[in-house]
N, C-alpha and C positions, 0 to 999 in steps of 0.2 A: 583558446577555444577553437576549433576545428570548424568550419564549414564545408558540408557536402550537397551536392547539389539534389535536386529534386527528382533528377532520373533514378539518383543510389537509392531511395528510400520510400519513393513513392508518396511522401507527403510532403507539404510548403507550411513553413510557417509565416502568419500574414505579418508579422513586426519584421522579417528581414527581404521581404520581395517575393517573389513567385518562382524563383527559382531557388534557395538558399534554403537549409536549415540548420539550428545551432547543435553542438554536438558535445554533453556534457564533458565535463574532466574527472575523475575519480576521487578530486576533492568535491565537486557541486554533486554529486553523484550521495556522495558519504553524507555530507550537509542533509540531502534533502531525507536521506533514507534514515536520518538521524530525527531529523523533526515530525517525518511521519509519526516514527514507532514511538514519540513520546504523546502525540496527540492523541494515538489511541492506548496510551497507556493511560493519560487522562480521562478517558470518557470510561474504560473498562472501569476504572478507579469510583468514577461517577454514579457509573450502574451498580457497580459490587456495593457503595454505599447504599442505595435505595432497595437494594435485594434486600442489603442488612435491614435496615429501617423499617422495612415490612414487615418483619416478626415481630411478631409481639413478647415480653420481657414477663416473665411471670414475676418476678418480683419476691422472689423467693432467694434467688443467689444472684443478685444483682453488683456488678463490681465499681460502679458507679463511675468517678471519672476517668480513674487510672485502666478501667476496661475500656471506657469508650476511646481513647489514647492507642491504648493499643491496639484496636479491631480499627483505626484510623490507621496506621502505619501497618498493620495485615494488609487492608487493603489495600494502599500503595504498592506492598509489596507481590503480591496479589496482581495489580495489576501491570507491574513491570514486566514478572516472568512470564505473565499472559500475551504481552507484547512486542517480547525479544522473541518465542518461540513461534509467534504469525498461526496465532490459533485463529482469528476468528478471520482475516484475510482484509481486515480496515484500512492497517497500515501501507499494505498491498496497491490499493487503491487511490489512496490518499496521495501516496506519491505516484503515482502515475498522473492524478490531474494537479498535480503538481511542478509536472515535468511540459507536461500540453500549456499550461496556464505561463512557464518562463518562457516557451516556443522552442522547445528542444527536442531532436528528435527523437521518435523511438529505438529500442534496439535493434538499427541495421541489421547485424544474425537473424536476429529471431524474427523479422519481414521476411528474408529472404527463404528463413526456414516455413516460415507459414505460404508463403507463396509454392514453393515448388512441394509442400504436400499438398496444397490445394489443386495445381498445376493436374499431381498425378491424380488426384482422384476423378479429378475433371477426365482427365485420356484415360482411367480405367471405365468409367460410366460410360464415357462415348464408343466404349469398344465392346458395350454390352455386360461387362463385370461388377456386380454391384457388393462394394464391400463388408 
């Protein structure tokens, strides 16, 4: 695991000093992005159940257990594809305080990239140019 210091990135993480932070590997990286997308494949699972549950069954072509079975494994499935494809943006999140909570940093690039657009908007507003 890589440490860079606090100038590179702009943030400390408090478990390694005030100057240091940790810097995933592409295995803790896959791990984490792996546990996200399954946590929110459980809760989309959880919901899609209680959507189900809400309707009412008229009782007329009712498939009894071997339906209920398999609108159980719909939803499972249901909610995997729902959370391999990053529809609702949970798993997103998930791992990001995921990443903060092990004291790892964030993506070096994308700081650097958010600072120097920031950067230039900042010196176009000061020069009277408003985007």
């Amino acid at each position: 695991m890589d440490v860079v210091t606090k100038a590179d990135t702009g943030v400390a993480a408090s478990n390694l000093g005030a100057n240091q932070v940790k810097v995933p590997t592409r295995h803790d990286l896959a791990k984490i992005k792996e546990s996200s997308q399954e946590f929110e494949a459980i809760f989309l699972e959880s919901m899609l159940k209680s959507m189900r549950d809400s309707v009412q069954k008229s009782g007329l072509i009712d498939g009894g257990n071997a339906e209920k079975m398999y609108e159980s494994m719909l939803d499972s499935e249901y909610a995997k594809q729902m959370s391999s494809q990053s529809m609702t943006g949970i798993a997103e999140n998930i791992e990001k305080q995921l990443m903060a909570s092990a004291g790892y940093a964030p993506d070096v690039g994308a700081l650097r990239a958010a600072k120097m657009q920031g950067l230039a908007g900042y010196q176009a507003v000061s020069k009277g140019k408003f985007p």
